[in-house]
Residue, then its C-alpha position, 0 to 999 in steps of 0.5 A: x415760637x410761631x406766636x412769638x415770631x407773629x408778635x414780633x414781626x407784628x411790632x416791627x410793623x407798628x415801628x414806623x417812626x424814622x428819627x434820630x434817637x438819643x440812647x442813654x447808657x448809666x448806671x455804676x457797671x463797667x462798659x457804658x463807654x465800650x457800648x457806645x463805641x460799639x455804635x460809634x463801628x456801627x455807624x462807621x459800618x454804614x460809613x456814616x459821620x461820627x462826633x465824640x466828645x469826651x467829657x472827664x477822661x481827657x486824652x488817654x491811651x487807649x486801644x479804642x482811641x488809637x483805632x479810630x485814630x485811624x478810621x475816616x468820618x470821625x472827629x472825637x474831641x476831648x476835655x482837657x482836663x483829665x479826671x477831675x479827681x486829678x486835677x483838684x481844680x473845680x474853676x478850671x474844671x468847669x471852664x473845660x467842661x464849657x469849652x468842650x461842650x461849646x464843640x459838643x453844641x456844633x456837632x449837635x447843629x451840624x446836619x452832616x454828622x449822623x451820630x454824636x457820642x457824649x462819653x460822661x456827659x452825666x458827670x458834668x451835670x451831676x457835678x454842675x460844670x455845666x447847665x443841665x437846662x442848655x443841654x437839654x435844649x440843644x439836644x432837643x433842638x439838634x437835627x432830626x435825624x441825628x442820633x446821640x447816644x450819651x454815657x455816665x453814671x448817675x444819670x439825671x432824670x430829665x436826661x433819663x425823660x428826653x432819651x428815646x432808650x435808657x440802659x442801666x449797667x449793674x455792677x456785679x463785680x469788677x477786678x480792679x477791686x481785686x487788685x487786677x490792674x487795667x489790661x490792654x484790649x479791654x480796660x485800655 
């Protein structure tokens, strides 16, 4: 445990680079949104600015929604769509894919906000709502310190080269496949 405690403490000194990082959460398990809201608290804790931006989901009732709700330095903006399997409706879809992400491309030159959450932003590249080239850019142009933490299965891998951290979340098993519908206080 000595050589372990000395190597770690060793690569703690070796990190001394201070920037904004994006963290990519993908793959096809359950908790990739949940993980980022965990740093949504986390940066609350620290009282810092907060921006999420909710791609594919729209407005739902959820338990994490009406907690920040009520919380201050926090402004969360939702694509008003739904789940594009509801709509059925890819021009329509797309258009509040732009008109969401034009929100998104303020909150990524705004100095002030210290974290931005892109919730399922994968989606709209993979389903080509929007140019993955644009948004490439613009979070390569953001602030320095401004962190992104971006979430969605099937992760592109230019989304997967630019982030500074990549976690892939398995699915192993789910209750929903055994007919267990969505509980209050951890799937809504």
């Amino acid at each position: 445990m000595q050589r372990k405690k000395a190597h770690i403490n060793a690569r703690i000194e070796e990190a001394s680079i201070n920037k904004g990082i994006i963290v990519l959460l993908t793959g096809n398990g359950k908790g990739k949104s949940s993980s980022a809201l965990g740093m949504v608290c986390r940066a609350l804790g620290y009282d810092m600015q907060v921006a999420i931006v909710k791609f594919l989901k729209g407005v739902q009732d959820t338990g994490e929604d009406a907690f920040l709700a009520q919380q201050k330095n926090i402004q969360t903006t939702f694509m008003k769509t739904g789940f594009t399997w509801d709509t059925q409706d890819k021009e329509c879809d797309t258009q509040k894919a732009k008109e969401t992400w034009a929100v998104a491309e303020q909150y990524l030159k705004d100095e002030s906000i210290n974290l931005v959450v892109l919730d399922e932003l994968t989606y709209m590249i993979s389903y080509q709502y929007l140019d993955e080239t644009n948004i490439l850019n613009t979070l390569n142009n953001r602030p320095n310190n401004q962190h992104v933490v971006i979430t969605g299965r099937a992760a592109s891998d230019s989304l997967i080269e630019i982030a500074d951290t990549v976690s892939e979340v398995k699915d192993i098993k789910h209750a929903f496949r055994a007919n267990i519908k969505a509980q209050k206080g951890v799937d809504l």
